[in-house]
N, C-alpha and C positions, 0 to 999 in steps of 0.2 A: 089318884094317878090315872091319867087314861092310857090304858094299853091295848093302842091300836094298830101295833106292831106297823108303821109306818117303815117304808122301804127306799133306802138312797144309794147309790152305789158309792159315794165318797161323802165321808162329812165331815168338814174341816174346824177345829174350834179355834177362833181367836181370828180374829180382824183387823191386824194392822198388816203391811205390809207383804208380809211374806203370806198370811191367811187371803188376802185380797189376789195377791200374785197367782198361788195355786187356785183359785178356783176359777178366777178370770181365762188361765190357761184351758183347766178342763172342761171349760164353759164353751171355750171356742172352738177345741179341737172337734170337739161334739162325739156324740154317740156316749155319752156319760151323764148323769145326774147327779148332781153336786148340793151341798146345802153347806152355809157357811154359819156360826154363829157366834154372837160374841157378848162377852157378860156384861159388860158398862155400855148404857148409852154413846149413841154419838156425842150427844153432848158431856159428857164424862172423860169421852175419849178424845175428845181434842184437848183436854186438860194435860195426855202423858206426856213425860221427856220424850223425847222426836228426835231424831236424826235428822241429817239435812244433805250429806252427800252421795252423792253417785260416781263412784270412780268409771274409768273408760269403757273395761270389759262389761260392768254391769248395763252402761247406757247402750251399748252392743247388742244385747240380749233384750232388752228392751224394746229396743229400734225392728229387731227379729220382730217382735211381738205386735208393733205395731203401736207402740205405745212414747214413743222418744216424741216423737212430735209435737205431744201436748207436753211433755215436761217442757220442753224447749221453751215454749211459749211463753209462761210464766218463771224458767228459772232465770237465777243467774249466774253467766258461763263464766268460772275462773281461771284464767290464765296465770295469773301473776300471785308468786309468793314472795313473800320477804321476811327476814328475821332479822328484830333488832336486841343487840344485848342489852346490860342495866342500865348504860346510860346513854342509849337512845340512838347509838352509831349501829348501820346496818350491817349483817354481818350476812357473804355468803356463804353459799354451799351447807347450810344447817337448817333445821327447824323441817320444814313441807319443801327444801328446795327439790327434791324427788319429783315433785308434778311437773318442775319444766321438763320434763325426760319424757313424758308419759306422749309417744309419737306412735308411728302406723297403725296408725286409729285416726277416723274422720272426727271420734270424740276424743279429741287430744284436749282437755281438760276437764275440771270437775264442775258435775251437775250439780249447781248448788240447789236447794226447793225444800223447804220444811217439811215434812213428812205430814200434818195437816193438809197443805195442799193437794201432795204426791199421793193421799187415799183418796183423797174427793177423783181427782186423772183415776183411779184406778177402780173406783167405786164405779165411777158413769161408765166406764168400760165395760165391767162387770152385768151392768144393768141390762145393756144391750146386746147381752147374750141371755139374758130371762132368769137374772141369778143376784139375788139383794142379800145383804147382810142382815138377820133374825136379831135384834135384839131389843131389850135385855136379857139375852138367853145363857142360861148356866148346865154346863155340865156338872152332874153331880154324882153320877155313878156310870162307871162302864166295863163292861167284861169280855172275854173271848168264849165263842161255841167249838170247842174242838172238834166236836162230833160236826160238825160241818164243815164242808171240802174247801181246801183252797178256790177264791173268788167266790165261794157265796157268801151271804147274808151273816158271817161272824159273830158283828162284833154285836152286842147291844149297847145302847148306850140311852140313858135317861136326861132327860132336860127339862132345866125347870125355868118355868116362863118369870120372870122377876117384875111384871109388869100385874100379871093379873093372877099368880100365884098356881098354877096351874104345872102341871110334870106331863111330859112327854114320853113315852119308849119309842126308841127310834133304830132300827137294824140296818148296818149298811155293811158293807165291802170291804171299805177300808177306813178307817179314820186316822185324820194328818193334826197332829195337835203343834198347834202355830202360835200358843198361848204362853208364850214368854216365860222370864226366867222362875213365876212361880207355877209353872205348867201342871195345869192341874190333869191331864191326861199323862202324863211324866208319872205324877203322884198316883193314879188310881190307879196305873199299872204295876206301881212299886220300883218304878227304874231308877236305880242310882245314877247321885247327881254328883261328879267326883271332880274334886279339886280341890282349890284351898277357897278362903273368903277371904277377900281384901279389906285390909281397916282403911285402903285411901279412900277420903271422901272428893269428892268432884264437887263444883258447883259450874252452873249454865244459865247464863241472863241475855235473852235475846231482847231486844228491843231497838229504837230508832237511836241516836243519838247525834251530835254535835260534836267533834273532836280536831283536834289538832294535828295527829297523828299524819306521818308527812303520805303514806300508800294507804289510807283505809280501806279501798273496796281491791280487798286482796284476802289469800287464806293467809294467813302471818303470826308468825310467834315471837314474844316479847320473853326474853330470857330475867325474868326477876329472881330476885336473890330471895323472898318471902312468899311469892304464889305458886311459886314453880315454872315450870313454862307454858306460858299463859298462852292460848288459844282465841285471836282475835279473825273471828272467818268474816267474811261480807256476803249476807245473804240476802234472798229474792227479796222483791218489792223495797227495796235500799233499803234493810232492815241489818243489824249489824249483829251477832254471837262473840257472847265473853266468856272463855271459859277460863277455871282455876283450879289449882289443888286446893282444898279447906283442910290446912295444917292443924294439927293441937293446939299451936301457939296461937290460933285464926279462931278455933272454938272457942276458948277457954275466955276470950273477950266478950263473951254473945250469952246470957241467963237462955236468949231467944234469936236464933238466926232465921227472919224472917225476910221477902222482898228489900223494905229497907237495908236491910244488912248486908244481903247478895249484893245489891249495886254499890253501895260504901266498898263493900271490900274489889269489885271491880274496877273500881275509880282507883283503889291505891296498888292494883296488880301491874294496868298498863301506866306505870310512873318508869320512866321522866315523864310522859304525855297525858296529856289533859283531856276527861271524854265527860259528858254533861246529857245522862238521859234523859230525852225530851218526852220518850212514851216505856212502859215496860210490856212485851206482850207475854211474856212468859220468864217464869225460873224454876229451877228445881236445884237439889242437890242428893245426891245418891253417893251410895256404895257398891261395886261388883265387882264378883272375884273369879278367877278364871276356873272354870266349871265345865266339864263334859259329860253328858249321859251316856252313860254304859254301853247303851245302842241306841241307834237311831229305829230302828225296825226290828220290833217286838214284833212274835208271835204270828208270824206273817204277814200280818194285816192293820197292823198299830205302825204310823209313824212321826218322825219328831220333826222337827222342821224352826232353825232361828234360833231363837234366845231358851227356848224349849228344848234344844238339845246342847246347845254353847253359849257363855257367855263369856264376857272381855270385856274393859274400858275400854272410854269412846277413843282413847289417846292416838290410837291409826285411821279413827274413824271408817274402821269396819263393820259398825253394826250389819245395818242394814244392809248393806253389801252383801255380807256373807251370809245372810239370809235367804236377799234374792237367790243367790248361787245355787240353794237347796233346793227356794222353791222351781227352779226351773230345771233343774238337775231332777228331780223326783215325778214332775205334772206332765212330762210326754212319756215317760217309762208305764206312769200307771194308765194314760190313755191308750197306750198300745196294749198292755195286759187286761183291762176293764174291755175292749175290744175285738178281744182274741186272736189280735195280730202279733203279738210274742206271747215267748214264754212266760208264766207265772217265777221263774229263775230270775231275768231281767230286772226283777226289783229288787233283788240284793246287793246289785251295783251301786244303790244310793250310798249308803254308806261306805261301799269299798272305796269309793270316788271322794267323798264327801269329807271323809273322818281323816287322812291325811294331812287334809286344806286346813280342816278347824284346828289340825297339833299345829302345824307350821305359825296360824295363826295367833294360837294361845302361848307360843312361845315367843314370839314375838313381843307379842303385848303384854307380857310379864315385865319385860326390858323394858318397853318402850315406855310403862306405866311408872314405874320408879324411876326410870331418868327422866319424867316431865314431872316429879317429886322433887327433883335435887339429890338421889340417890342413886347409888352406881349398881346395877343388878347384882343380885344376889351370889351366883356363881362367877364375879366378877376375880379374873385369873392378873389383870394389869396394876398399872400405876394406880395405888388407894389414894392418892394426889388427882386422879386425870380430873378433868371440866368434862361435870355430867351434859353441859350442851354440846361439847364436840363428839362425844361419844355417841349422844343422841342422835346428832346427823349422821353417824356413821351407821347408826343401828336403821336410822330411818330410810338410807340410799341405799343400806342393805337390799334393806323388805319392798324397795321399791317398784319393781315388779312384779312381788305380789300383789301390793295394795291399792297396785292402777288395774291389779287382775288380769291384764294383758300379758301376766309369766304363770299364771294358773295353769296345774295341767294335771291330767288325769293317766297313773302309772298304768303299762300294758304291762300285764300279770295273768297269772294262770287262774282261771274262772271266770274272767270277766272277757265276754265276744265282744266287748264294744269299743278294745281298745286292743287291735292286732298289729304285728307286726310287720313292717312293708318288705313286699318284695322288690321292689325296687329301689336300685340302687345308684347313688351318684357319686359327681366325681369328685367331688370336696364335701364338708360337712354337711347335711341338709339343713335349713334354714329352719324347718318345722319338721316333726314328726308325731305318730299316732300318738294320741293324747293332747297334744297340742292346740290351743288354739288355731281355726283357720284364718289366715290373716284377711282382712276383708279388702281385697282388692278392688280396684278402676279396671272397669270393663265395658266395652262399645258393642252399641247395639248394631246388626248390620242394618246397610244402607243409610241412613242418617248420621253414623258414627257419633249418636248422643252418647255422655260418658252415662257412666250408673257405678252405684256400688254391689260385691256381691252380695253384700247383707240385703239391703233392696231386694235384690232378684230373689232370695232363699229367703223369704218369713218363717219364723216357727210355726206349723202346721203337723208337728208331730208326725215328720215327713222325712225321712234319710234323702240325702243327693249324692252325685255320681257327676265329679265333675271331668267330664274327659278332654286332658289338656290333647290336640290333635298333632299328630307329625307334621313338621315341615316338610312340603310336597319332596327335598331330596332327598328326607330319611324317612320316606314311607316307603314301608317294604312290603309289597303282593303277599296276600297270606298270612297276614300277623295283624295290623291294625283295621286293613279293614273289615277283618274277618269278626273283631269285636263288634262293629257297628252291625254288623247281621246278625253274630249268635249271642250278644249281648240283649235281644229282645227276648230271650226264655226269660226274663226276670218281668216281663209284662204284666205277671198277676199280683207283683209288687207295686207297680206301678198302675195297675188298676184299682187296684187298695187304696190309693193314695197314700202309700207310705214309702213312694221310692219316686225320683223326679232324676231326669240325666238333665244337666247341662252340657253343650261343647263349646269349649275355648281353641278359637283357633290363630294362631301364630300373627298371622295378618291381615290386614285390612283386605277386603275385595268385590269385587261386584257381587259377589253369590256364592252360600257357603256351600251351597252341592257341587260346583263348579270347581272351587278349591279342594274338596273331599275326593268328587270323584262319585257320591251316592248319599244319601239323604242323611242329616246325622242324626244324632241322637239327641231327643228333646230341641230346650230352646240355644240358640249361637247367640255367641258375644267373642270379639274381638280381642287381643291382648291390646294390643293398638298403640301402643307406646314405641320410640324409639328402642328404649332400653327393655324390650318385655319383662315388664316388672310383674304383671303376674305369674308368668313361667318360674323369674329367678324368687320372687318370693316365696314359692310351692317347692322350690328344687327342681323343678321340669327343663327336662333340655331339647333338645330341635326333635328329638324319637322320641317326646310325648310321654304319659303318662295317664293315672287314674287316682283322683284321691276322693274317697268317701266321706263325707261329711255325715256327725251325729245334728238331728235335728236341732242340738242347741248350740252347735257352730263349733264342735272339737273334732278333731280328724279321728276318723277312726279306724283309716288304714289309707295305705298308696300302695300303687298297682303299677308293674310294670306295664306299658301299653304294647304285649305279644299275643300268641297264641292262649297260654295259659292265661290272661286275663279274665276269662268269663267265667271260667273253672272256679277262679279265686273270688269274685263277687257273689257265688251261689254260695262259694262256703263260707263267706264269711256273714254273709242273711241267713242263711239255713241254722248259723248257730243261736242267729235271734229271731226269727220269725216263729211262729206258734204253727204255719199253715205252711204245708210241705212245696217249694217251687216248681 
């Protein structure tokens, strides 16, 4: 074993998706050193079952990142779902009809893209922040030094090279285990893995085909009385996904359920219709049961991330989804604490934020996994008669703004500075609030009046904003708003840091926003610009203005009345997460 006490400040194990995402982040934010590693060759790894979609809020978060562009290019964008029952009549309102709903989002539908692709986008990303994937590197043992303080050198960890046999000791910071549901950093720490195991088996046969089927390139479910409800998605490069339940009555046919067998029984899922595969690129068939670990963030310095810390069937097609969520929820919190710009506190929010979403999730997909079975959920209180696919639709329009993520939200609770409570108040319900998603508004630039969106204008950059909606010149009151724009610059050492950026929105279009203000404003202007100021009424903001802070990954994390008190309340509510006094 060489023990050369090698030094990283993050070392992430496992390299699909969500391993790629965090380090890609900590790669960019910089001022962190990262190492990623993963035990199966590339070529191995493109062998795993793969995910394929990206629901809206994820492609959000993405697009923040910098990274939507290249998905775009290569996916393919689903608008259109359909369900048909047994005998081949369409049936609305059931199955995936939830994604026609999936609206205020520029990504109003789902990113289709095989997860082989979506690593290669996120690999080259990666690359070009000086950051590659180690493999075939295994983690094989790792521990905590307690005797050493919060943010140093912790954890040890060993790695053994599977290429030329060779072990590594390797000290870092923190270590993020991204290594799926047999997490072997889960295991070395001893963290319970709790839930139940599912005996449903799934099978998945993506390939080209031929068919008759009257809407193919759509996400679509065929309601069969013998496969369950069968999973016909249309994905990139015209390649088409079959998915099914493999019943007992479906095993107990097969001595050997191999490739041939997957597509035989495919062929007899989507009946009345006819499908003739011309190529196969891939199949598999699994078991997964709804499973959470104990904690996400062990020991200060250990954390879990993805299928490592939750799993679920694919039946809402959250895997990967709720992966990203983690990994982008955890990789600006530890770049600002690896940094010294928050507290070493700060990282406990992953999970306070995190493990809420995964219950909502895991209960969900308990439903939603036995009624794409043919079976009514377990705590089912109704008619033991109902049609498990009406119920399904209702369970699925339920969960539907979770599982476009565009209803994701993060509880304001005591402990957590990152989701406080507004001081401002309006006159009917607000539209958003702390925790919330911020809606990503149409905003004009001045003088040109070109549109933009504000996800555009804000990349994640591991950067808090400050968006200050301005008063309309009749309710601007001497002494209250513009009094922000002068003592709102004590926050300057935040904003030297690079971890605080103002934007001003202001009410109307006009020659010049000093002119409209009255004195220079703060950061960069954009226009609401609309007839209807649909950015004002989206945020709740009325003609007297406001303040709403944005967390770098695009959730509000407070609104501010725009008065005197306003700069009072943006100090305290930094001062409670900055590490470095204002």
């Amino acid at each position: 074993m060489q023990e050369n006490g090698a030094c990283v400040d993050v070392l992430i194990v496992g390299a699909g998706p969500v391993g790629l995402i965090t380090a890609f982040q900590l790669a960019k934010f910089g001022g962190v050193s990262v190492r990623i590693v993963e035990k199966h060759a590339k070529s191995m790894q493109d062998a795993y079952g793969r995910a394929i979609t990206l629901f809206p809020r994820t492609s959000e978060m993405l697009d923040q990142l910098g990274l939507a562009d290249e998905l775009l290019q290569s996916c393919f964008a689903c608008r259109d779902t359909v369900t048909y029952n047994a005998h081949g009549q369409e049936v609305p309102g059931r199955g995936w009809s939830f994604m026609n709903n999936m609206k205020d989002t520029a990504f109003d539908f789902a990113l289709v893209l095989r997860q082989k692709f979506q690593e290669e986008i996120f690999r080259n990303a990666m690359k070009k922040h000086n950051v590659q994937v180690e493999a075939p590197i295994e983690l094989t043992s790792a521990s905590v030094d307690h005797a050493v303080p919060l943010t140093g050198y912790r954890v040890k960890a060993v790695l053994l090279n599977h290429q030329n046999g060779t072990s590594e000791t390797v000290r870092c910071k923190y270590l993020v285990g991204c290594d799926g549901g047999r997490s072997s950093v889960r295991q070395l720490f001893g963290i319970p893995f709790e839930g139940s195991k599912s005996e449903d088996k799934w099978v998945r046969v993506d390939g080209q085909i031929t068919t008759n089927l009257p809407k193919p390139r759509t996400y679509c479910s065929i309601e069969s009385p013998t496969h369950g409800n069968v999973l016909w998605a249309a994905l990139d490069h015209g390649a088409t996904r079959i998915g099914y339940a493999f019943t007992d009555d479906r095993a107990k046919a097969y001595s050997e359920f191999d490739e041939a067998a997957a597509v035989k029984e495919a062929i007899a899922a989507v009946k009345p219709f006819d499908i003739t595969f011309d190529r196969v690129d891939w199949w598999t068939i699994y078991t997964v049961g709804q499973r959470v670990a104990k904690t996400f963030f062990h020991d200060g310095c250990v954390f879990l991330a993805g299928d490592a810390c939750h799993t679920h069937s694919s039946g809402a097609a959250q895997g990967m989804n709720t992966g990203i969520h983690d990994a982008v929820n955890l990789a600006w919190k530890l770049s600002l604490v690896l940094n010294r710009d928050a507290k070493p506190s700060l990282l406990e929010t992953y999970e306070a934020e995190r493990r809420p979403n995964v219950q909502r999730l895991i209960q969900y997909d308990k439903d939603i996994s036995r009624l794409m079975t043919n079976r009514l959920p377990e705590d089912w209180q109704g008619d033991p008669a109902a049609d498990v696919n009406v119920i399904l639709g209702e369970v699925m329009e339920e969960a539907g703004s979770f599982s476009s993520g565009l209803g994701i939200f993060y509880d304001v609770e005591e402990g957590n500075p990152l989701n406080v409570n507004s001081s401002f108040t309006c006159d009917s319900t607000p539209p958003v609030k702390p925790g919330m998603r911020g809606p990503d508004i149409t905003l004009y630039r001045p003088g040109t009046f070109e549109a933009t969106r504000l996800i555009r204008e804000l990349p994640n950059e591991a950067c808090f904003s400050v968006l200050v909606f301005a008063a309309s010149p009749s309710n601007r009151i001497p002494g209250t708003s513009e009094d922000v724009y002068e003592s709102s610059l004590d926050l300057d050492e935040l904003v030297g840091m690079g971890r605080l950026k103002f934007i001003t929105i202001l009410h109307e279009r006009g020659p010049s926003p000093y002119e409209q203000l009255g004195n220079d404003p703060l950061g960069r202007v954009y226009y609401d610009g609309k007839n209807d100021k649909d950015a004002y009424r989206r945020y709740g903001i009325g003609t007297s203005g406001g303040i709403v802070v944005l967390r770098p990954d695009g959730w509000i994390g407070t609104i501010l009345a725009l008065d005197d008190n306003a700069t009072d309340r943006l100090e305290e509510y930094f001062g409670e997460v900055c590490f470095r006094q204002i």
